[in-house]
N, C-alpha and C positions, 0 to 999 in steps of 0.2 A: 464923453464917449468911453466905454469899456473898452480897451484894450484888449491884444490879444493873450498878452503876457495875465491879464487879469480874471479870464475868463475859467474858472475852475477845469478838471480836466471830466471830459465824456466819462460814462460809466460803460466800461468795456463790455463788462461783463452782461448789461443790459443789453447793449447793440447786438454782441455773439447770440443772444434767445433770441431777439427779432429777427434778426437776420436768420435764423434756424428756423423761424414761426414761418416766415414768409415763404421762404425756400419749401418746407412742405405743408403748407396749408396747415397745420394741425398741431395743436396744444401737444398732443400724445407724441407725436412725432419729433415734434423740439425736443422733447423731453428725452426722449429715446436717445438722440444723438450724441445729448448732450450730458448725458446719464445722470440726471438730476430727474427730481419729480413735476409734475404738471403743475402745481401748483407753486413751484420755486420758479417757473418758466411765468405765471399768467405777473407771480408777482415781479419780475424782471419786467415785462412787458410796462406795469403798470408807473417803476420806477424810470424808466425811460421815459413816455409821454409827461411826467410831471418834473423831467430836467429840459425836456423838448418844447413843453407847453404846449404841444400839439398832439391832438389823438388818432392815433397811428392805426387802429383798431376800430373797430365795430361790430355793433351786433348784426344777424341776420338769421332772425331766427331761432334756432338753437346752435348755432356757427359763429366762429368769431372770424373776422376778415378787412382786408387791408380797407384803408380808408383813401382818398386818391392822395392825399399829404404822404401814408405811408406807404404807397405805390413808390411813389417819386423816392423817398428816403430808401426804398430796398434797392431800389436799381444804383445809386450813389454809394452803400456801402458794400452791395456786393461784389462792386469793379474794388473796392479796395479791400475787400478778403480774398478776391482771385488772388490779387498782387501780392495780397501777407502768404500766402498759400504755397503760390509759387516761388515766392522768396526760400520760403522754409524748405520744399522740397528739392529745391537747386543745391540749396547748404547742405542738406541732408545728403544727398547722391555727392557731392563733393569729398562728404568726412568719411564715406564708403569706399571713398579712389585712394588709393597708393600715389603719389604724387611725383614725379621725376621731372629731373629740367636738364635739358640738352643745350649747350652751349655751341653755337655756327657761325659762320662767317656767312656774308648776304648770298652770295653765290651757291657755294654747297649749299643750304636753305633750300632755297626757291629751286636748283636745279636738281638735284640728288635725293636728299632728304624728304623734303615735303609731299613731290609724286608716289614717293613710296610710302611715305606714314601713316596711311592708312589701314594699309594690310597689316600692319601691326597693331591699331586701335583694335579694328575687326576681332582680330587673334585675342587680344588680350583685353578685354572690355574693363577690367577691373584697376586697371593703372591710367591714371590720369596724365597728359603730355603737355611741360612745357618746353617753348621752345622759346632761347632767346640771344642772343646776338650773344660770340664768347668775346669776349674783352681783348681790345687789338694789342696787336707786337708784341710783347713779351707773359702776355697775360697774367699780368700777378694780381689783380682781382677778380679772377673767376671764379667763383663759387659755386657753377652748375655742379650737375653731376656726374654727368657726363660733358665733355667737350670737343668736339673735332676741330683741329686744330693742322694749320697750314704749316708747316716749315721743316728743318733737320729731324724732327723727335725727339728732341732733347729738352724738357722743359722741367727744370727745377722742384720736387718735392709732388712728382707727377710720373705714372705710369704709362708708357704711351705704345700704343699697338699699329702700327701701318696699315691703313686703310682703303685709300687712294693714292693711283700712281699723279705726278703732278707735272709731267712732263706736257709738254704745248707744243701744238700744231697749227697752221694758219688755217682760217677758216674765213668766208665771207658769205654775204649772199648769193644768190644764184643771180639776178640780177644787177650785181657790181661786176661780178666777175662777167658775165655778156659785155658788160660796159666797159670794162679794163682790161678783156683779156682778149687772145685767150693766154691761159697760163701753163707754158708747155713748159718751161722751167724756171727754175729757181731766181734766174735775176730777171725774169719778166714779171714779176713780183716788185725787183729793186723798183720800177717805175712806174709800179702802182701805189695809189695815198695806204698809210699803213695806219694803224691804232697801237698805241702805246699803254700796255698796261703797267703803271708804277714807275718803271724807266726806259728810258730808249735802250737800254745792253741786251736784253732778251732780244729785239728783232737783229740786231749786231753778233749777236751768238749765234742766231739762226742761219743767218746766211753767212757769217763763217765756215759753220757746219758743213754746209753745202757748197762752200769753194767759190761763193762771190762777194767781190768787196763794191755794195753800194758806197755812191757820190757822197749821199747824204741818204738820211732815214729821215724822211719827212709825215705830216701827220699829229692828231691832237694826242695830249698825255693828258691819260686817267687816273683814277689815283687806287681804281683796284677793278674786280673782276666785272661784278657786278654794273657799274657804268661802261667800264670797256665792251662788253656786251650790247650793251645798249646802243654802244656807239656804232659797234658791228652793225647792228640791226635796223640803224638810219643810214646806212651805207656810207659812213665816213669813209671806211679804210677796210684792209684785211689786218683781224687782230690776229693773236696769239693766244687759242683757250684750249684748258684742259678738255679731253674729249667728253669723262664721264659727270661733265657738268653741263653739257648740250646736248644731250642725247635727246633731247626733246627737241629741240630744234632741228638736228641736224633728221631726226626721223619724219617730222614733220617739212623739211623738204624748206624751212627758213632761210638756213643757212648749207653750205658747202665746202667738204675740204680738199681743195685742191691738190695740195699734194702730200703722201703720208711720214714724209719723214718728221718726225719728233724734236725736241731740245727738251733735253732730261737737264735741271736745273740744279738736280740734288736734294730738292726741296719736294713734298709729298704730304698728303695729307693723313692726319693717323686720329685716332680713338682716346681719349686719356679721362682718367681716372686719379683722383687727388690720393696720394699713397698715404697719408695721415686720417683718410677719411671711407673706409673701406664702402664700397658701393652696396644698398640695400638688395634685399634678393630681385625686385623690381627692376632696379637701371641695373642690375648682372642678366635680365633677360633682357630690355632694350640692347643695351654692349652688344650681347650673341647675335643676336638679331641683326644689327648694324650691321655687323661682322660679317654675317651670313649674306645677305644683302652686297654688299661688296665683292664677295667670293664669286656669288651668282653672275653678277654684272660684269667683273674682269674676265668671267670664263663665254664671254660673246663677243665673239669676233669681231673685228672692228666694220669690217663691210656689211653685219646686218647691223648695226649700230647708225651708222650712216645711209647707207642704201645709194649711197651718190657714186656715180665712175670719179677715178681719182688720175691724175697723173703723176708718173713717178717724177723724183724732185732729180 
């Protein structure tokens, strides 16, 4: 039995004329495309059927034309010139893109970023976008090129511009709250199940703030934004989310903030830029952009953000 490892390789450059021959019917034609002469084409033609052992070809006439062997053989090789085709022209339109990578956390992602990244593709057709998760807690292998990035602003051998306010307000659904509430103040909350993003002190700060001291803070602990969400959204509990990463939600009528007071954490979200690694003129337009984007959305009031009645806390 021949093997496959022992079977000489195809003659490329034969199959490339056939498959030209067949594609338009005509010796001249092949030739054309393929900017060779007609007769460097018939003798292609002729070095294929004598690696193939099959005659691909026919007379008719004064016409040369597929034979039902070579019917069958074009339709097989020309789903895989589609594919070399399209391989080539993907790679191609890729080495044309300017390439930039944004570094996020799951939440800004999915809530902030991604509904808007569009209108920046649109804008900017010629820069390519990736996006991908920035490296947690203290990020010391990030290598995007950008990074938006949760905490002080302070991050070691890194530029860092304020982008997002990160202060949190309780939110639930609109069907939790019928079920738990209603929620005219702050400790009729203490007696509702709560969600826990990261740790229980943020709900313990909150209703600090507001001058009541819960029994207990009960409720499951998530271990960040994007499951506390989640959790929101299976009606566990009322979490604690930043607003401009539910604006989708909360526009769409998912969820509800009952009451507007805030717990500003000190923690925020900002923009940064590696200071050893100056940004190309590309991620210096995504930055602006970003930038811009931010300014836009902090300058809209929270009640059309929301669209929900609120009760003061």
């Amino acid at each position: 039995m021949i093997s496959e490892r022992d079977t000489p390789e195809p003659p490329l450059r034969a199959i490339r004329a056939f498959e030209a021959f067949a594609q338009h019917g005509s010796i001249a034609d092949a030739a054309a495309e393929l900017n060779i002469t007609p007769s460097a084409v018939s003798h292609q033609l002729h070095l294929l059927e004598s690696y193939i052992q099959t005659p691909l070809t026919m007379r008719k006439g004064r016409s040369l034309c597929l034979t039902d062997e070579g019917r069958d053989y074009y339709r097989s090789i020309h789903t895989a010139f589609t594919v070399l085709r399209s391989a080539t022209r993907q790679a191609q339109e890729r080495a044309t893109l300017t390439q930039v990578t944004v570094g996020v956390t799951g939440l800004l992602g999915t809530g902030w970023l991604l509904p808007r990244l569009g209108r920046f593709m649109r804008e900017h057709p010629d820069i390519g976008i990736n996006v991908v998760y920035a490296m947690h807690g203290t990020y010391p292998s990030d290598s995007a090129d950008l990074s938006i990035r949760f905490g002080a602003g302070r991050w070691p051998g890194c530029q860092a511009t304020r982008l997002l306010a990160g202060a949190v307000v309780p939110v639930c659904t609109p069907a939790f709250a019928d079920r738990h509430g209603p929620f005219k103040h702050a400790r009729d909350l203490a007696q509702a199940p709560l969600v826990h993003d990261g740790d229980r002190a943020r709900w313990a700060a909150w209703f600090a703030q507001a001058g009541v001291r819960p029994e207990r803070l009960n409720g499951p602990l998530l271990e960040d934004a994007q499951l506390t969400l989640g959790a929101v959204l299976a009606d566990l509990g009322v979490g604690l989310m930043r607003l401009a990463l539910i604006e989708g939600e909360l526009a769409a009528g998912r969820l509800t903030q009952p009451f507007e007071q805030r717990l500003d954490t000190g923690l925020d979200y900002y923009l940064c830029v590696r200071e050893e690694d100056p940004p190309t003129e590309a991620a210096t337009r995504l930055a602006e952009w970003i930038l811009a984007e931010s300014t836009a959305i902090s300058a809209v009031p929270t009640a059309r953000r929301a669209e929900r009645p609120r009760h003061s806390g």
